[in-house]
N, C-alpha and C positions, 0 to 999 in steps of 0.2 A: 262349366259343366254342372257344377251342383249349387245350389242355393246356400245364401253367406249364410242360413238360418241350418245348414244341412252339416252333421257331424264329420264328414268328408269334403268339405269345402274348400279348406286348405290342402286337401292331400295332394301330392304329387300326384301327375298322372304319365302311363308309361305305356308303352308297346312293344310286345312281346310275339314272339312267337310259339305256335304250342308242338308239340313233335306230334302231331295228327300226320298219320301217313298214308292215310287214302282221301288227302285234299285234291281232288282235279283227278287221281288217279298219277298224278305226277310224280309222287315219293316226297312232295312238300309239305311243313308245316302250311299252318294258316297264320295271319297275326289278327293278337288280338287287344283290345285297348284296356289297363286294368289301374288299377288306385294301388300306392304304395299302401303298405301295412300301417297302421295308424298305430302310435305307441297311448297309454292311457297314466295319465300321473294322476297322483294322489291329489286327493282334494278334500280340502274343511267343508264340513257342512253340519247338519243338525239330525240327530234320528228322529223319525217320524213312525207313527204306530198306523200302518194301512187302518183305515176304515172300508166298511161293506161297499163302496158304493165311488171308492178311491178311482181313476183312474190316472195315468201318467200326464197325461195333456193338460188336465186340468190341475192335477199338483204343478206342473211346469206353468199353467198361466197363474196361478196365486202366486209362487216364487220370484216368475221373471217377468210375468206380463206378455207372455207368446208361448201357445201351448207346443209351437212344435221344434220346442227347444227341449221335449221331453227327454230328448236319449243322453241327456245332462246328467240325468235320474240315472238311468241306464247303468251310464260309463262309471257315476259315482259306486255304485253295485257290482260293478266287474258283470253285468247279464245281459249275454246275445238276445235271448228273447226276451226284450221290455216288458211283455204283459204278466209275465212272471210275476212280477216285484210285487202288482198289485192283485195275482190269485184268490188270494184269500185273504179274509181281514184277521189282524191281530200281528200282520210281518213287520218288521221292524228293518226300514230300509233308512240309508242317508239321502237328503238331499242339500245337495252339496251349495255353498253359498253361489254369487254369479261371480 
């Protein structure tokens, strides 16, 4: 379902029902197909001082050699929205070894 390069790769996937009760007019749920909770462990890495001009992708292709292993970055940070990290220059994020 998701690419081995994709932070959800491994996650379990599951089917669920949602208490939607005007599905068909029936009184039935719907189901629907969803990815277990993904847990996030600690990881070594190095701080890095953004610069103006930083983006994720490309810090992730200097580190690993494939920029769309950016959410490596991400997950190292604990941040839903990745482009965060690199808003403005001068932030001081990890990024974490591979």
């Amino acid at each position: 379902m998701f690419l081995e390069s994709s932070r959800y790769y491994k996650q379990t996937v599951v089917d669920t029902v949602t208490k939607d009760t005007s599905f068909l007019k029936k009184g039935l749920g719907r189901t629907v197909r969803a990815i277990t909770l993904r847990r996030l462990s600690a990881v070594s890495g190095q701080s890095t001082v953004v610069k103006g001009n930083d983006r994720l992708d490309i810090m992730a292709q200097r580190q690993y050699g494939n920029p769309t292993m950016f959410w490596h970055i991400a997950d190292a940070n604990t941040e839903l929205q990745a482009n965060d990290l690199v808003r403005e220059a001068g932030l001081e994020i990890e990024v974490p070894e591979q």
